[in-house]
C-alpha positions, -999 to +999 in steps of 0.1 A: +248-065-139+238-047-105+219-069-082+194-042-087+194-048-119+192-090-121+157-082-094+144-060-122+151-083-149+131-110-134+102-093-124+068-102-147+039-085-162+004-100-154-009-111-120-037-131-121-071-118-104-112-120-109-115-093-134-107-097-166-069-097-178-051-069-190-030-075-222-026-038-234-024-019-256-032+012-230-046+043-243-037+074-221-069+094-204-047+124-201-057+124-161-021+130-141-027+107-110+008+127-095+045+128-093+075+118-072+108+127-077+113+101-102+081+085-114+047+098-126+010+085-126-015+086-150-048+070-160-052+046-189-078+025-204-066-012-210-073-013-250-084-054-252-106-055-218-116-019-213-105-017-176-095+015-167-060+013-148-037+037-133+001+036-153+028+048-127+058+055-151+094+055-137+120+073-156+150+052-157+175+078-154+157+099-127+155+065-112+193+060-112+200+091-103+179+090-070+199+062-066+163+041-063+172+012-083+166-011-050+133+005-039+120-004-077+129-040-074+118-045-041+084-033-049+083-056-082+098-080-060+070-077-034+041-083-059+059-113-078+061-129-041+023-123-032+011-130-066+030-167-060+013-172-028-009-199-029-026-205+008-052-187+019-052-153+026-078-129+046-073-095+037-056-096+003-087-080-013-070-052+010-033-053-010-029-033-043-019-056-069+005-050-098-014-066-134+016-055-153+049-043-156+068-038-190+091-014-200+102+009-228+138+025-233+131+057-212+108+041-188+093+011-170+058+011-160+038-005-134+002-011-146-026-013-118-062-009-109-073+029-106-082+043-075-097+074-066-076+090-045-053+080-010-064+082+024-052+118+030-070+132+003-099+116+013-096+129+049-092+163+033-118+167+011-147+148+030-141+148+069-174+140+079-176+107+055-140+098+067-148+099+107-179+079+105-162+051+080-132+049+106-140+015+121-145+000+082-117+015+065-097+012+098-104-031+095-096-033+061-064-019+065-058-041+096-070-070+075-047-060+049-013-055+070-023-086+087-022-100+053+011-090+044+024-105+077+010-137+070+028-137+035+061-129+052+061-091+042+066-059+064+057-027+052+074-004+072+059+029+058+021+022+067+008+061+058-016+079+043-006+086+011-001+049+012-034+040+017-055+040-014-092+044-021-111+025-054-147+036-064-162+018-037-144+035-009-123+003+000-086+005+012-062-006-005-029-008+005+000-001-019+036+012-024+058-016-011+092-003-020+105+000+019+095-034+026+110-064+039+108-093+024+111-125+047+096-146+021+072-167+051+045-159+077+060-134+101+059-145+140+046-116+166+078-110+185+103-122+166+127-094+148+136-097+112+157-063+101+175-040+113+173-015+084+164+025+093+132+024+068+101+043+067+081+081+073+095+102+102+058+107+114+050+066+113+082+053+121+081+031+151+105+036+183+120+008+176+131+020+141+136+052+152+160+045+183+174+013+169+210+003+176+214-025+157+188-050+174+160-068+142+125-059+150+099-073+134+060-071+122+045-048+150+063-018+136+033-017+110+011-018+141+027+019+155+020+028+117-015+015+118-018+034+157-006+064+141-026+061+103-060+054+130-056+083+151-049+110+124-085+091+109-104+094+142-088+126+155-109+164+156-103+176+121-079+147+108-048+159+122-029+167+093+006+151+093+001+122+117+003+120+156+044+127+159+060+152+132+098+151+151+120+128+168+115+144+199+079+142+200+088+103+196+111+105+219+090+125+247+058+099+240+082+070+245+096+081+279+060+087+293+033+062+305+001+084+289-003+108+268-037+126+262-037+127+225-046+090+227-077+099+249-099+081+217-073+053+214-068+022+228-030+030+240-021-006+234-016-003+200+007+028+204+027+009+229+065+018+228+078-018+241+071-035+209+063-074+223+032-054+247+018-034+215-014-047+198-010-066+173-041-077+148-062-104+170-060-077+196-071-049+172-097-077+157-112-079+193-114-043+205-150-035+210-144+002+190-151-019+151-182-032+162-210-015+147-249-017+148-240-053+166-211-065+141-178-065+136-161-045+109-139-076+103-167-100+096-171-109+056-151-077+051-141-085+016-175-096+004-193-065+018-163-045+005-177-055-028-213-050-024-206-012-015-220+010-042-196+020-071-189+052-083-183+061-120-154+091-116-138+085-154-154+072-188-131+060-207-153+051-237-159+089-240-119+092-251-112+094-285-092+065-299-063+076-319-039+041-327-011+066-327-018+074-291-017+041-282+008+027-256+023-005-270+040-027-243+067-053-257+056-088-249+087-108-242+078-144-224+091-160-197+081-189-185+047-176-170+063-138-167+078-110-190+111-091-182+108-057-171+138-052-190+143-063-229 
C-alpha cells in the first residue's frame, strides 16, 4: 500500500466540538459550494442533528490522477493532529475543523461546518463592509495562524480563497493540504522544511528563492502581510500585492516600496528572523479600535456577532432515497476513510 494510502486509511470521522455531533445520514441541499480540479463542494443537512454542513467530495480517480493522493492525507492528517491536541489553544475558534470523513467507492468526503463564502468573495461583493472589518477579521486570522504555530503546523498557502467566512462574518481558516506538519509548537526563527509549497502571489522569499536552506513559521506571516494588504488596499486589490517572481524579486532587493504606505513594513520584511511575527502584529496600534484591541476576547465576541440565516434546510424536501449514507466502520475512537 502507498504511504499515501496507509495516511488515508488512518484518518477518522468525527472531531469533537460544542455543537452538537454529526452522525449522518446527509441529505444534499442541491447548493454547489464549487469545484477544483478533483474535488467538489456542496451543502448538506446533517439528517440526526439538523446542522447544515458543507460536503467537499473528492473523486478518487481524479484524485490519482492529479497525482494528489499526498495533499489529501496531509490535510486529513492535519485535522486528526489538531483534533488530538489537548493544551490550550487561543485562536482555534479561528481553524476550520473537519466533523467527518467517510468514504464511498468513487469518492471520499470531508464533512464540515458551512460557511458563507471565502475572503475574496467577500472583498468582492461588499468592499465597504470588508475595509472597515479589516482590523477584526485581520486578528482573527492572526489568532488563528498563531494557533496553528502553537500546534506545530505551518500553512504555507495563507490566501484568500483560503480564508473562510460562517454566518457571523468570522474567519475561519481552512485547506491545509500544503502544510507542514512538525507535530509540536513551532519556534520563531527556527527553519523546519525546505519544500517549494504554496501560491505564487503569497509565497514568501524565502520559499520563493530557496536553495535548499528550512525556513520556518514566519512564511505564514508574508502570507498574512500579503492577505492584509489586498484587505486594506483601495478597491481590494484583486490578486494579492505580487502576481510574478519578479515583482518578488524587485520588492526583495529594495528597502521601501510605496504600496506598503498603509502597512507596517515589518510584517512584509524579506529577511525572515526581522519580519513580524504575531506578538508584534498583536501589539501594532492599527487593531485597536474605539480603545480595544481586536485580539481581546476575540473568540467570545466572535460568537456574540449577529447570525445570518443564508440556507433553510427544513424547507428541503426529505426523500430517504436522496439520502447520503456514510459507512460506519470503528476504530478505536476513529473510522477509516477507506473500507
Amino acid at each position: 500500500m502507498p504511504l499515501a494510502d496507509r495516511r488515508l486509511a488512518r484518518s477518522y470521522v468525527h472531531l469533537p466540538g460544542y455543537q452538537e455531533r454529526v452522525t449522518g445520514p446527509f441529505r444534499p441541499l442541491g447548493i454547489s459550494l464549487g469545484a477544483g480540479s478533483f474535488a467538489s463542494a456542496w451543502g448538506a443537512q446533517d439528517h440526526g442533528s439538523g446542522r447544515l454542513l458543507c460536503m467537499k467530495d473528492i473523486d478518487r480517480r481524479k484524485m490519482v490522477e492529479e497525482e494528489s493522493e499526498d495533499v489529501v492525507a496531509t490535510e486529513l492528517e492535519v485535522y486528526r493532529h489538531m483534533a488530538s491536541w489537548e493544551k490550550e489553544c487561543d485562536g482555534r475558534a479561528f481553524l476550520m475543523q473537519l466533523e467527518m470523513c467517510f468514504s464511498t467507492h468513487d469518492s471520499i468526503y470531508f464533512v464540515m461546518d458551512l460557511m458563507v463564502f471565502d475572503l475574496r468573495k467577500l472583498m468582492a461583493d461588499e468592499p465597504e463592509f470588508s475595509f472597515e472589518n479589516a482590523p477584526r477579521l485581520s486578528a482573527q486570522m492572526a489568532l488563528g495562524i498563531n494557533a496553528l504555530h502553537s500546534m506545530g503546523i505551518i500553512h504555507r498557502d495563507i490566501k484568500p480563497d483560503n480564508i473562510l467566512i460562517d454566518s457571523r462574518y468570522n474567519v475561519k481558516i481552512a485547506d491545509f493540504g500544503l502544510s507542514h506538519l512538525h507535530g509540536t509548537p513551532l519556534e520563531p526563527g527556527e527553519g523546519y522544511t525546505s519544500a517549494y509549497m504554496g501560491t505564487l502571489a503569497y509565497m514568501a522569499p524565502e520559499v520563493m528563492f530557496n536553495e535548499g536552506d528550512k525556513y520556518g513559521c514566519a512564511v505564514d506571516w508574508w502570507s498574512f502581510g500579503c492577505v492584509l494588504y489586498e484587505l486594506i488596499s483601495p478597491g481590494h486589490k484583486a490578486g494579492g500585492l505580487f502576481n510574478a517572481v519578479d515583482e518578488i524579486d524587485a520588492y526583495v532587493k529594495s528597502s521601501t516600496s510605496e504600496a506598503l504606505e498603509e502597512l507596517d513594513p515589518c510584517l512584509l520584511e524579506p529577511v525572515d528572523c526581522l519580519r513580524y511575527e504575531f506578538e508584534g502584529i498583536k501589539s501594532h496600534p492599527w487593531f485597536t479600535v474605539n480603545g480595544m484591541s481586536e485580539f481581546d476576547n476575540a473568540a467570545y465576541r466572535a460568537i456574540q456577532r449577529f447570525q445570518i440565516k443564508f440556507i433553510h434546510g427544513e424547507d428541503q424536501d426529505e426523500h430517504d432515497e436522496e439520502l447520503l449514507h456514510p459507512v460506519r466502520v470503528e476504530w478505536q475512537n476513529f473510522w477509516p476513510v477507506f473500507a
